[in-house]
N, C-alpha and C positions, 0 to 999 in steps of 0.2 A: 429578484432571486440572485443570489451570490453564484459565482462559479468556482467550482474547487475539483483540481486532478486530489483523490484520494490515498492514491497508492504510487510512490514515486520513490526510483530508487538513486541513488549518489553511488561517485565510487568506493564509501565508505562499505558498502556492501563488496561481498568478493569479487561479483558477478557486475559492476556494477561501471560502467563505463565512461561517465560522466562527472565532473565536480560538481559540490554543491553550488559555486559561482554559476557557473551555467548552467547547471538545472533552473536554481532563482532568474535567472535573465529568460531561458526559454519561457518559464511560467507566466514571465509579466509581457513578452511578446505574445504569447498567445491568448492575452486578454484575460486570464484568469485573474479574479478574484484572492484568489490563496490556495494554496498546494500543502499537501500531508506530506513529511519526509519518513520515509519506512522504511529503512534499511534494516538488512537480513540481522538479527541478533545484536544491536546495537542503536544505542540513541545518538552517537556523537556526532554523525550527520545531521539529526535533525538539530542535537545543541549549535554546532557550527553554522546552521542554517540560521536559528535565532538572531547566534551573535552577529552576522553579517547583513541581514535582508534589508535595512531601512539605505544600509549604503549603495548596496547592488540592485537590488529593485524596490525601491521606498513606494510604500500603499500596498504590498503586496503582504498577504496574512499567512506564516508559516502555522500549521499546526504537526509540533512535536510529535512522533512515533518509532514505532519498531516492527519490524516484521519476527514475529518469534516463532522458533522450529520445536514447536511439540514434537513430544512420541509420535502424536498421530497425523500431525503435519503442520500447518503455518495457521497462526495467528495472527492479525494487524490490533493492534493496539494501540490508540490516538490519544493524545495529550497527557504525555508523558514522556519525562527527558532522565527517566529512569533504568537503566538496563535490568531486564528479565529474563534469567537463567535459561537457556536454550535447555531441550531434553526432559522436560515434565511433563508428565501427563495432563493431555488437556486442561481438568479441573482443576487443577493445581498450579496452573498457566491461568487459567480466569479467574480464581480467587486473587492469587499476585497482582494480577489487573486490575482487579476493583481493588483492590484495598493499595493500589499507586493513583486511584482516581479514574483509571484508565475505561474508553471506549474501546468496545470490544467488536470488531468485524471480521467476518470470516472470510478472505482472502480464494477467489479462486475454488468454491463449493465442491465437492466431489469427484473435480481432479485429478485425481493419484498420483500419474506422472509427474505433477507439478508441485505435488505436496497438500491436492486440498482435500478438505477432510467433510466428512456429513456437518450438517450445521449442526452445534451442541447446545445443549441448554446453558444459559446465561448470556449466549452473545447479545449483542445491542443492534445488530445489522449484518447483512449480508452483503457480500461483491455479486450484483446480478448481472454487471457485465464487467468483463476483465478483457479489453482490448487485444490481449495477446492469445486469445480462446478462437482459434482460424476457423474453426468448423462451425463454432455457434452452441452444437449440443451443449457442453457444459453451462453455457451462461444458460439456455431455456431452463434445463433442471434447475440450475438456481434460481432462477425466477419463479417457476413452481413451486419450488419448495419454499421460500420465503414465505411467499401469498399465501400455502397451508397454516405455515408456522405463524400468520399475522406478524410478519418480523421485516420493517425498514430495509428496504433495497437502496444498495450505491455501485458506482463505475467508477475504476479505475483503471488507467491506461498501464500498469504493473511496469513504468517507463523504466527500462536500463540505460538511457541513451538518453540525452537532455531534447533530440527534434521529436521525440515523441512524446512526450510532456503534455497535457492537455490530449490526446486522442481519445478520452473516454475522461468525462464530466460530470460530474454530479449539479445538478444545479440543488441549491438549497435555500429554505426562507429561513432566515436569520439576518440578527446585526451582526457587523462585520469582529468579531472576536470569538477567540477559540472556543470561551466556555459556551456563546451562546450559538456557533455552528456546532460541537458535539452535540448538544442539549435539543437540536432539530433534526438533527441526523436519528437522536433516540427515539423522535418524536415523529418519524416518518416524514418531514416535512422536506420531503424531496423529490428530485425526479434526474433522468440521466439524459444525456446529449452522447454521442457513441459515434466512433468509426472504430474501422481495427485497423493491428499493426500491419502495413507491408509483410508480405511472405519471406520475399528475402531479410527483408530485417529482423524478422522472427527468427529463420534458420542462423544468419550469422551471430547472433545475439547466442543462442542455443551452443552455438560447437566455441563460442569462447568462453561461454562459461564453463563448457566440459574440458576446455583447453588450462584454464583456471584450478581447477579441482586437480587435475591429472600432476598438472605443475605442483603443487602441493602435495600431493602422496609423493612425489619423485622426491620431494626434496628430503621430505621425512622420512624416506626408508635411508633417503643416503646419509643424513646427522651420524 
């Protein structure tokens, strides 16, 4: 069984507090397999990721992604080093997906605070734990809800921060390359490995990202 953190973010993301150098170095310390790069509305993380990972952590398997901000909240989109228009309606965000080739995961299940959204028809997979989910509730629902739906459950550590990296694991049966981890990820051929984020690393992660956003309205009112 391959080990892969799913959901990992770079500071290519706003929010996002880590370079992709060290995010690849924490990934290949912490024994993984290969790591998704899914930054907020953007590939060029996970592109950068490509280009660099034999040098910085060689054996280690990037699989290309995006995290995308529908209307109705966030999408994770795997192997694909295409950007997709943030602000579409769901459908119109999974169509784009599939017709980029893309695996379709729904990030953080019925969330709201966090942007996640009920699972939709078309995804490929669920996030049934997202290590940053402190109370738990949200991932159960997700787990529920998946197993109704018959629909592939994964973990992902939702890492802002390269030492959290691997905290939530998908283990998968596949050989070690992108199409043939997406193609087992469709195929259920999974299971998860889980702790959660620190409390405190959760709160500080939180008020810089809101430090972030504020910074940015500040700046645009004053242009």
């Amino acid at each position: 069984m391959l080990r892969f953190d799913l959901h990992v973010h770079t500071s290519y993301s706003q929010d996002g507090l880590s370079s992709v150098e060290e995010v690849l170095k924490a990934a290949a310390a912490a024994g993984l397999d290969g790591v998704a790069i899914t930054d907020h509305d953007t590939t060029a993380g996970a592109i950068h990721a490509l280009e660099i990972v034999d040098r910085i952590a060689p054996g280690l398997l990037v699989i290309p992604g995006i995290e995308v901000s529908t209307r109705s909240g966030h999408l994770i989109v795997l192997g694909v080093t295409r950007d997709i228009p943030a602000r579409m309606s769901v459908q119109e965000t999974i169509k784009e997906a599939k017709r980029l080739g893309g695996t379709i995961v729904v990030p953080h299940p019925y969330n709201r605070p966090r942007h996640g959204m009920p699972i939709p028809e078309g995804a490929d997979a669920a996030e049934v734990y997202n290590s940053r989910h402190i109370l738990g509730l949200h991932n159960r629902i997700a787990l529920r809800r998946a197993r109704d739906l018959g629909l592939p459950g994964v973990a992902g550590s939702d890492a802002h921060q390269a030492s959290l990296v691997g905290s939530a694991i998908t283990l998968i049966k596949a050989d070690k390359t992108v199409n043939s981890v997406l193609e087992s990820i469709k195929q259920g051929k999974t299971s998860i490995d889980v702790e959660k984020t620190p409390l405190h690393i959760y709160a500080f992660q939180m008020a810089n990202g809101w430090m972030k956003k504020l910074k940015a309205i500040f700046i645009h009112k004053n242009k």
